[in-house]
C-alpha positions in Angstrom: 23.9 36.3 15.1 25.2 37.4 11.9 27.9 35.2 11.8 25.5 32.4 12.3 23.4 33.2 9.5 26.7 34.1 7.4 27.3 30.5 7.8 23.8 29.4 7.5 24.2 30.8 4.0 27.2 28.9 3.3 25.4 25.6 4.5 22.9 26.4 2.1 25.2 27.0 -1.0 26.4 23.5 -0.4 22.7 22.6 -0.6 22.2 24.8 -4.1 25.4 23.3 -5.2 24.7 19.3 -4.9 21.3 20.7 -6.8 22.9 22.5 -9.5 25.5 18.9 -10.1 22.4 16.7 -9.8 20.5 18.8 -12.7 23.4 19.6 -14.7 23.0 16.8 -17.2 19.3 17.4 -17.2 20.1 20.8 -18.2 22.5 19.6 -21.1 20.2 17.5 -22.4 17.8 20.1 -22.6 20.1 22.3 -24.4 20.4 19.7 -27.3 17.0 18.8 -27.5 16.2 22.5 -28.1 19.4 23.0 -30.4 17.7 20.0 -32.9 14.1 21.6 -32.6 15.5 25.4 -33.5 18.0 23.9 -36.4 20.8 24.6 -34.3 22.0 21.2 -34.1 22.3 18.6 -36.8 19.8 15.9 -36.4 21.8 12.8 -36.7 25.1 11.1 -36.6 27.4 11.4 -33.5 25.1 14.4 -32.3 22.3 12.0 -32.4 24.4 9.6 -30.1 25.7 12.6 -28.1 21.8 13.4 -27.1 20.6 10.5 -26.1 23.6 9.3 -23.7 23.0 12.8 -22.2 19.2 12.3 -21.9 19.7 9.4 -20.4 22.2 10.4 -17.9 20.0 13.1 -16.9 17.3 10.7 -15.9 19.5 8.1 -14.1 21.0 11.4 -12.2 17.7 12.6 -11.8 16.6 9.2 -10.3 19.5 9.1 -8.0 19.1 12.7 -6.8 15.2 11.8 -6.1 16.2 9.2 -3.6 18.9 10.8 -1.9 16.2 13.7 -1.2 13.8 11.1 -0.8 15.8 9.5 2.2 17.5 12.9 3.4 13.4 14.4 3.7 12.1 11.5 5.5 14.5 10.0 7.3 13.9 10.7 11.3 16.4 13.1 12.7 17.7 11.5 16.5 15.5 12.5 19.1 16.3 11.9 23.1 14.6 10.0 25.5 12.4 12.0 28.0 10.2 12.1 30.3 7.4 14.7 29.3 5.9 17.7 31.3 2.5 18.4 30.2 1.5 22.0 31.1 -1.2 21.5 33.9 1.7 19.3 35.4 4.2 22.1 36.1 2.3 25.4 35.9 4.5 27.3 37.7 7.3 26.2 35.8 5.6 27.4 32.5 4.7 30.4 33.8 8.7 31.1 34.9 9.8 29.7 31.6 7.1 32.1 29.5 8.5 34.8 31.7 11.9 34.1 30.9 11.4 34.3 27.2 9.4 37.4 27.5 12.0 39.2 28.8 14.7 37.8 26.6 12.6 39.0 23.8 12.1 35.1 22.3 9.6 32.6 21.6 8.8 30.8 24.6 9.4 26.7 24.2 6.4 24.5 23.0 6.6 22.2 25.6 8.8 20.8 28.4 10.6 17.6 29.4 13.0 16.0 32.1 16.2 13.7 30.5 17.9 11.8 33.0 20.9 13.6 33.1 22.6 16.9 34.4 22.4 18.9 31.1 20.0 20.8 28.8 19.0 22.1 26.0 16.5 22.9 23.5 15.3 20.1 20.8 13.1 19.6 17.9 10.0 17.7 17.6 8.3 19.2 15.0 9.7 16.2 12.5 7.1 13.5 11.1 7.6 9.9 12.3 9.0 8.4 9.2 12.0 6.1 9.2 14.4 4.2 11.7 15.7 5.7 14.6 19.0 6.3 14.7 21.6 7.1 17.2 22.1 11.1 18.3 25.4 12.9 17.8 26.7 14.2 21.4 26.0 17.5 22.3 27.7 20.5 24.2 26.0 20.9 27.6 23.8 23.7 27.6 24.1 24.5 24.3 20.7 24.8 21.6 20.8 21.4 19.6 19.6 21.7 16.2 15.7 23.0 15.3 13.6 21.1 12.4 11.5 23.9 11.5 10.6 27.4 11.6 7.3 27.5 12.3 7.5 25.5 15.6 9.0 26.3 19.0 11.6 23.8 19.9 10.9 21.4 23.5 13.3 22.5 26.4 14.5 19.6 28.0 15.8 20.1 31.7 18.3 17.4 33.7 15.7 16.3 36.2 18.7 16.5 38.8 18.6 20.5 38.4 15.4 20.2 38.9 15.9 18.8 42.5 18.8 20.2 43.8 18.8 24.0 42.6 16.4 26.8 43.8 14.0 28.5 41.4 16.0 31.7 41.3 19.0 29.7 40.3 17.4 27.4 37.5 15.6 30.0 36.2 19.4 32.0 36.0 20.3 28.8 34.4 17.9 28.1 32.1 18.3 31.9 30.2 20.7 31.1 27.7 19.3 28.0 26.8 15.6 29.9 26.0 17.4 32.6 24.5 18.0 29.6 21.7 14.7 29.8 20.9 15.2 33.4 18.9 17.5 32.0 15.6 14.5 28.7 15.1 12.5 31.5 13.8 15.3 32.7 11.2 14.3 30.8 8.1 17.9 30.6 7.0 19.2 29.3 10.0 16.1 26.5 10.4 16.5 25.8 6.7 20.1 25.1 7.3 19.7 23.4 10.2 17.0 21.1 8.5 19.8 20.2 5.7 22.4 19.3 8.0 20.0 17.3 10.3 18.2 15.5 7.3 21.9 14.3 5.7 22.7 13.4 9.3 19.4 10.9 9.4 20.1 9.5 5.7 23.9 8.9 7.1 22.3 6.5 10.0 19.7 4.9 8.1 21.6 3.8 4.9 24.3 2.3 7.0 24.3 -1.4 6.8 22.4 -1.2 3.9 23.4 -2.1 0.9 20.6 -1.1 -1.5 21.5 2.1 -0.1 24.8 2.5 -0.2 24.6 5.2 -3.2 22.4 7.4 -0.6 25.0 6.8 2.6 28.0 7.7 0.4 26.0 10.8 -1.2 25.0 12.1 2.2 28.1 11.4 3.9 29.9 13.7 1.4 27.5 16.6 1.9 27.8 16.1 5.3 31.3 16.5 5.2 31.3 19.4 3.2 29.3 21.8 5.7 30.2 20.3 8.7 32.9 22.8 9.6 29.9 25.8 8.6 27.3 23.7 10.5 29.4 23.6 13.8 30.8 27.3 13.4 26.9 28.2 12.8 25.9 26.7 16.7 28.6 28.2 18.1 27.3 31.5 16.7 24.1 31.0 17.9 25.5 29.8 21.3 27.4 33.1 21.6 24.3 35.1 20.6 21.9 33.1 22.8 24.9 33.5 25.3 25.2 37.7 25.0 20.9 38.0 24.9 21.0 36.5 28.4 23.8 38.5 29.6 21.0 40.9 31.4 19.2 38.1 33.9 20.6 37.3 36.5 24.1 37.2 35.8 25.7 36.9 39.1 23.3 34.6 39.7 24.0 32.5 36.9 27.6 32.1 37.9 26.3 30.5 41.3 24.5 28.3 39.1 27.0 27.1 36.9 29.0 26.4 40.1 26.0 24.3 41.5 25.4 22.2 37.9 29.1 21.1 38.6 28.1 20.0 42.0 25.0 18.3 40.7 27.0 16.4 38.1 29.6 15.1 40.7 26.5 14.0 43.0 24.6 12.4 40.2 27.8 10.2 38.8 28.1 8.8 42.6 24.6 8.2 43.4 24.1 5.9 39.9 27.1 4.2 40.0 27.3 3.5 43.6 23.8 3.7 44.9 21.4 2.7 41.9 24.1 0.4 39.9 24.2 -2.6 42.7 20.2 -2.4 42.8 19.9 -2.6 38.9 22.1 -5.3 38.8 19.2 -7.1 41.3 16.6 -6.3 39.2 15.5 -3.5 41.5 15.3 0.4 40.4 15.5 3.2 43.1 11.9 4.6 42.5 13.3 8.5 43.9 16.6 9.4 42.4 16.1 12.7 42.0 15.6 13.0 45.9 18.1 10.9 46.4 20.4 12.9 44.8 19.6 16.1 47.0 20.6 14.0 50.1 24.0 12.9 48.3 24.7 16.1 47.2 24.2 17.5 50.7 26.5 14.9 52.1 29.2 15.5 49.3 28.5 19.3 50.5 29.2 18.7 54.5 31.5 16.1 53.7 34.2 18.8 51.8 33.0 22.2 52.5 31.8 23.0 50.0 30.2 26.8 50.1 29.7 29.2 52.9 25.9 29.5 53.4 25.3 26.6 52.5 22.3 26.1 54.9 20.6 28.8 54.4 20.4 28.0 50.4 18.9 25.3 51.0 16.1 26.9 53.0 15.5 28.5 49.9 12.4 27.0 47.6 13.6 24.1 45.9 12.8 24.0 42.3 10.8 20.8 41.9 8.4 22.9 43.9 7.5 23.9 40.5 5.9 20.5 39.7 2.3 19.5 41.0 3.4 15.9 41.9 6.8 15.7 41.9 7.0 12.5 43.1 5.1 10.6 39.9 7.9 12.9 38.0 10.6 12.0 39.9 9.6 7.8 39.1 9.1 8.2 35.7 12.2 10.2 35.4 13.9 7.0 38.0 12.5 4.3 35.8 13.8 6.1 32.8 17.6 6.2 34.2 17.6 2.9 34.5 16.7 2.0 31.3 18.9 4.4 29.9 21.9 3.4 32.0 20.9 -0.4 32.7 19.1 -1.4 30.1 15.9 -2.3 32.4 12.6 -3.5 31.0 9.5 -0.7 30.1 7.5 -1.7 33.4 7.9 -3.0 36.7 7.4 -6.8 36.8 8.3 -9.8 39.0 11.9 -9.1 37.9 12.0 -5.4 38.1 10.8 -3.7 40.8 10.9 -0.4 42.4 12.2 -0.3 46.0 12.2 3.0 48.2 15.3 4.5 50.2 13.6 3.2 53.7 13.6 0.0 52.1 17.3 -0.3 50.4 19.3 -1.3 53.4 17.4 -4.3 54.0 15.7 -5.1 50.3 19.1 -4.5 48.0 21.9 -4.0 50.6 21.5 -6.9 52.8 20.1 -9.1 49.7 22.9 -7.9 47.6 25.6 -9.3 50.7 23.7 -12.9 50.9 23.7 -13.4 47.0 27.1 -12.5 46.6 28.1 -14.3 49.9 26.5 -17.9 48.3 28.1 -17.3 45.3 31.7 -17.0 46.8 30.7 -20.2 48.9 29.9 -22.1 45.9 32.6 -21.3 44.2 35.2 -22.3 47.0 33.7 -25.4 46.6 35.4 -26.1 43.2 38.5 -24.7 44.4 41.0 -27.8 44.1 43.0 -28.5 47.3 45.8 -28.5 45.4 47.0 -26.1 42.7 49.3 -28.4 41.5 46.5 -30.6 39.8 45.1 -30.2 36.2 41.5 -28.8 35.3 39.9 -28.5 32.8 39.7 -25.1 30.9 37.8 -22.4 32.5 36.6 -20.7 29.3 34.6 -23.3 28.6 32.3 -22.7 31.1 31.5 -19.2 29.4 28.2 -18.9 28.2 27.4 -17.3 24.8 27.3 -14.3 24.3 30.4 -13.3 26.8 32.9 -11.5 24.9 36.2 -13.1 24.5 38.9 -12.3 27.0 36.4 -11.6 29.6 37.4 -15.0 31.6 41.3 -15.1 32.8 42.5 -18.5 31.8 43.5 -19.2 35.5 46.7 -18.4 37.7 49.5 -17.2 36.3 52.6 -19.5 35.8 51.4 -22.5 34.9 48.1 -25.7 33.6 44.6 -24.0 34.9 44.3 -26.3 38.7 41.9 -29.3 38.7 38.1 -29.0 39.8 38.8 -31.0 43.1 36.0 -29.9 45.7 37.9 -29.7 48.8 34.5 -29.9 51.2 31.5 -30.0 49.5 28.7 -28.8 51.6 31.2 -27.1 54.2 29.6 -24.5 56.1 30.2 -20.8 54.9 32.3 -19.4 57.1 34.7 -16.3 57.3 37.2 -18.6 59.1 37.0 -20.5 55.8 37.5 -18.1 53.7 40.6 -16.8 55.7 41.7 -20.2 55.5 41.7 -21.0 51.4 43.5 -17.4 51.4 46.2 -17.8 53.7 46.6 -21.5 53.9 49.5 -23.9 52.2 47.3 -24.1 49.5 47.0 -20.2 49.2 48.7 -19.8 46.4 46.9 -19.1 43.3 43.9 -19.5 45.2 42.8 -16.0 44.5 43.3 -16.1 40.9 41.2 -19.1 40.6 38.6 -17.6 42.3 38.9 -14.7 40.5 38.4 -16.2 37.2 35.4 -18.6 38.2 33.8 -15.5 39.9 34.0 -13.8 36.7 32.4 -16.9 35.1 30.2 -16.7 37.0 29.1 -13.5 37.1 29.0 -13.6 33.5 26.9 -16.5 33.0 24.6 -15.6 35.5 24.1 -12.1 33.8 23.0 -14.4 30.2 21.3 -16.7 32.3 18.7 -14.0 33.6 18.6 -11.4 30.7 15.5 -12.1 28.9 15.6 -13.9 25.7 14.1 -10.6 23.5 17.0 -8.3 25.1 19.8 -10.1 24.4 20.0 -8.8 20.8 18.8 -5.7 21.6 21.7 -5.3 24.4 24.5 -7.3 23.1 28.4 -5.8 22.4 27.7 -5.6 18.8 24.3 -4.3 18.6 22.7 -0.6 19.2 20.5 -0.6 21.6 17.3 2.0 21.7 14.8 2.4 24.3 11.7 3.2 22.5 13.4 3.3 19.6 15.1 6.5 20.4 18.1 6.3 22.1 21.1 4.1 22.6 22.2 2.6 26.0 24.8 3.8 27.4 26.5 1.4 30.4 27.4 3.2 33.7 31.0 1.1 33.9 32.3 -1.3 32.4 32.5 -4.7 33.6 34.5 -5.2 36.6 37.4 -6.9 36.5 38.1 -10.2 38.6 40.4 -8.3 41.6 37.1 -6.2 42.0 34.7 -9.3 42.0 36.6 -11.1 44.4 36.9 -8.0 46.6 33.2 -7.3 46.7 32.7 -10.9 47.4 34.8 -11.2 50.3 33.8 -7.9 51.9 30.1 -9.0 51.3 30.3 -12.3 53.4 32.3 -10.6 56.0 29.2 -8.0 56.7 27.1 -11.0 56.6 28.9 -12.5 59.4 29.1 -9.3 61.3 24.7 -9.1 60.7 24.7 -12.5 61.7 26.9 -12.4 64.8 28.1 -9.2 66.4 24.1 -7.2 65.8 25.6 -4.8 62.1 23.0 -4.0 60.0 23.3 -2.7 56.4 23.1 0.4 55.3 23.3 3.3 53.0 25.7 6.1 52.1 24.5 8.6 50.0 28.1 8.4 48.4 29.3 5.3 48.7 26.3 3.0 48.4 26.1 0.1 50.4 27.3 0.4 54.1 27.8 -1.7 57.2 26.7 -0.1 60.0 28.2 -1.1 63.6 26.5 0.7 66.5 24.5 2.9 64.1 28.1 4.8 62.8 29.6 3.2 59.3 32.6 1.5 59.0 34.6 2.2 56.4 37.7 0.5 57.4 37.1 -2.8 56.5 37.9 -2.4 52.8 41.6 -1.7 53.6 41.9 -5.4 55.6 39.7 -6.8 52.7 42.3 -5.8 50.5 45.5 -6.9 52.4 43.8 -10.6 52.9 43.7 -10.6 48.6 46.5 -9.1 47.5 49.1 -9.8 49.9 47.4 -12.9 51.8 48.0 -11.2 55.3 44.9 -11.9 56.8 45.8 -10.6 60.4 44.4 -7.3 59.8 41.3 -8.8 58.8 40.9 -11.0 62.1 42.4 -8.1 63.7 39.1 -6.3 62.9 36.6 -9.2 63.6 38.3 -9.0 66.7 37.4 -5.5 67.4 34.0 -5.6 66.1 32.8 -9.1 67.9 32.4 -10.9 64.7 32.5 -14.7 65.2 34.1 -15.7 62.1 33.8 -20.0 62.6 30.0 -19.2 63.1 27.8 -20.0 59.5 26.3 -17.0 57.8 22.7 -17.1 56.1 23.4 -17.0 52.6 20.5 -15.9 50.3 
């Protein structure tokens, strides 16, 4: 602690010393005005020019300095995305928070929240509503982020996947050093410093791109710079002192939680990007992802091994017990991730919609299969017969709004192939598919489709983001939910080889619903599943794979084979 407020100090010096330049020429000019009045000073010739080019430097720096504090003091420090807890929501978790901070000898927090993530942390509130958002700096997990006053308890904000998968003994154990931040917001140094540093962090993001303000920005930026290294060396000392105060509860316990938060995070990565990602991209959000993640997190747990005793922690009281209805939690918290990660609307609408875990299979799964299964049909028929004739170019079928490069040109060696519909209105087929990719006219087959798939993709993506979100969600623009936070995108786009993979696979599981009685389904780590006599089958990527990048499609048929799937039959396409 006394290394943090040694720095604290230092942060504040910085502060007295941009003061002491901005009033220097005021001070000059004071001491010639009062050298004339006393005699001191002759009243006239160059000392007469001397005091007023000093007078009036000292107003234009007094000016400047005004705004730069003006700006600095009102600007809004960043502030995350949550989803609040209001006390007679979560008494019991309150009560063990209070508790907590009773016995680490610290103010208890002045309220809770959930953020979409596995991490957290304490954060300021207490700041008025003045000024743009901007975007937050990234934080250390765990670790207190920066208090705004004093006089105000910060918010503790909890990763809602915690919440779900640990037991109350272990979040509580996890949770200590993080409430043991709340002890240095009451050292005025410390929040004073804090308040500097946040304040010139603010004035940095709001006069960017502005060029009345550029005097402000630079000003700010240079401060910034200056205490940075004491700033950061100032959190870690109040890490390490929040860190040693929590020594005393629960530390073996704690250690078991620290192992389980890295468990959580691994669960949590799979479950959005494999799980919740393909129903975004529908237009559909997962309305129970927290609960979802306790079922992928016990898979990934019987799947590897994980930890001895690993049933009988789970008998244990979960920690969302905590919450009076953690279900209306858990949805908020759902529709908040995939606004945060997806860039989804406020509100469920035609568009956006919430679907269940009983209802993914058939609702996203199956859906997700038919759409992608029609758009691989239409797109074979633009596939020329012949590669060797010319077509026009492919990138002007981009819509705007794509970034550049995000189309291949076409296959490799040679003119983009002509738009030649081979059959128009052919039946989609597997047997057609395995055809066009192992034909005489295979070659460069799969490039082509792998550049009008992305085209595809792409223009459909334009084509159905709303007009008001394109701006707000475009490459070159930040994008704030509430005006709070930027979004940040799960992955980023995939590439054509993946398309074309995906699109394959999906009409093949078509066919195999369709013909030889699969069903969709869900793994918990994997996301969408075909099921084949109620057990998944995950070997069908691997055939998948040899038909597009070797054209050997006899493992594939090989497989239909096995499974009973009549490839010449027509699938139903969405």
């Amino acid at each position: 602690m006394l290394v943090a407020r040694a720095q604290a100090l230092a942060v504040l010096r910085i502060r007295s010393a941009a003061l002491a330049v901005a009033l220097l020429p005021a001070a000059v000019a004071v001491v010639l005005l009062a050298g004339v009045s006393m005699g001191r000073i002759p009243d006239g010739g160059g000392w007469s020019t001397a005091r007023w080019a000093v007078t009036g430097a000292a107003l234009l720096a007094l000016a400047l300095a005004a705004a730069v504090t003006a700006v600095v003091v009102r600007a809004r420090p960043a502030q995350s995305p949550t989803v609040p807890i209001p006390e007679e929501t979560a008494p019991d978790l309150y009560r063990l928070v209070r508790e907590l901070a009773e016995r680490l000898g610290v103010p208890a927090p002045s309220a809770m929240a959930l953020t979409p993530d596995c991490d957290s942390w304490l954060e300021d509130r207490t700041h008025p509503a003045h000024g743009p958002p901007r975007r937050p700096r990234a934080g250390l997990a765990g670790l207190p982020r920066p208090q705004r006053r004093s006089g105000a308890a910060p918010v503790l904000v909890i990763g809602s996947p915690f919440l779900w998968w640990m037991r109350v003994a272990e979040l509580r154990a996890l949770l200590a050093p993080v409430v043991a931040g709340t002890g240095p917001s009451a050292n005025p140094d410390i929040a004073a410093a804090r308040r500097f540093v946040r304040g010139l962090d603010a004035a940095v993001a709001v006069a960017a791109g502005r060029p009345a303000l550029a005097f402000v920005g630079g000003v700010a930026r240079l401060l910034l710079h200056s205490c940075r290294d004491h700033a950061a060396r100032m959190e870690r000392g109040v890490a390490a002192a929040a860190s040693e105060r929590a020594q005393g509860v629960d530390y073996g316990l704690r250690i078991v939680a620290q192992e389980q938060v890295g468990l959580a995070y691994a669960g949590w990565d799979r479950l959005l990007n494999r799980v919740a990602l393909p129903a975004w991209r529908m237009g559909r959000w997962p309305s129970r992802l927290d609960a979802g993640v306790v079922s992928a997190l016990t898979e990934l747990s019987r799947r590897d091994r994980l930890a001895e005793g690993f049933t009988s922690r789970l008998g244990e009281r979960p920690a969302c017990d905590l919450l009076e209805e953690p279900g209306a939690i858990d949805e908020a918290a759902s529709l908040l991730a995939a606004r945060l990660f997806h860039g989804g609307p406020a509100e469920s609408g035609p568009g956006w919609s919430p679907v269940a875990w009983s209802q993914y299979p058939e609702e996203v799964v199956d859906r997700k299969w038919r759409l992608e299964a029609a758009r691989l049909h239409r797109v074979l028929d633009d596939i020329p017969a012949s590669p060797l004739a010319p077509a026009p170019a492919l990138a002007e079928a981009v819509p705007e709004g794509v970034p550049d490069g995000g189309v291949p040109a076409g296959p490799p060696g040679g003119a983009a192939p002509a738009v030649v519909p081979t059959a128009p209105g052919a039946a989609p087929t597997v047997a057609r598919v395995l055809e066009r990719l192992t034909g005489p006219a295979a070659p460069g087959v799969a490039e082509e489709l792998e550049a009008r798939l992305t085209a595809e993709v792409a223009r459909e993506a334009v084509r159905e983001r709303p007009e008001a979100d394109r701006s707000a969600f475009g490459a070159a623009a930040d994008a704030w939910v509430d005006g709070l936070a930027p979004l940040f995108p799960l992955q980023p786009p995939r590439s054509g080889r993946e398309l074309l993979t995906d699109h394959v696979t999906a009409m093949v599981c078509c066919a195999a619903v369709d013909t030889a009685g699969a069903a969709p389904g869900l793994d918990w780590l994997d996301g969408p599943a075909l099921l084949v006599g109620g057990a998944r089958r995950a070997d069908l990527a691997r055939t998948v794979l040899s038909l597009i990048e070797d054209g050997d499609g006899e493992p594939l048929r090989a497989w239909l084979g096995e499974i009973g799937v009549r490839p010449e039959k027509p699938v139903r396409l969405a």
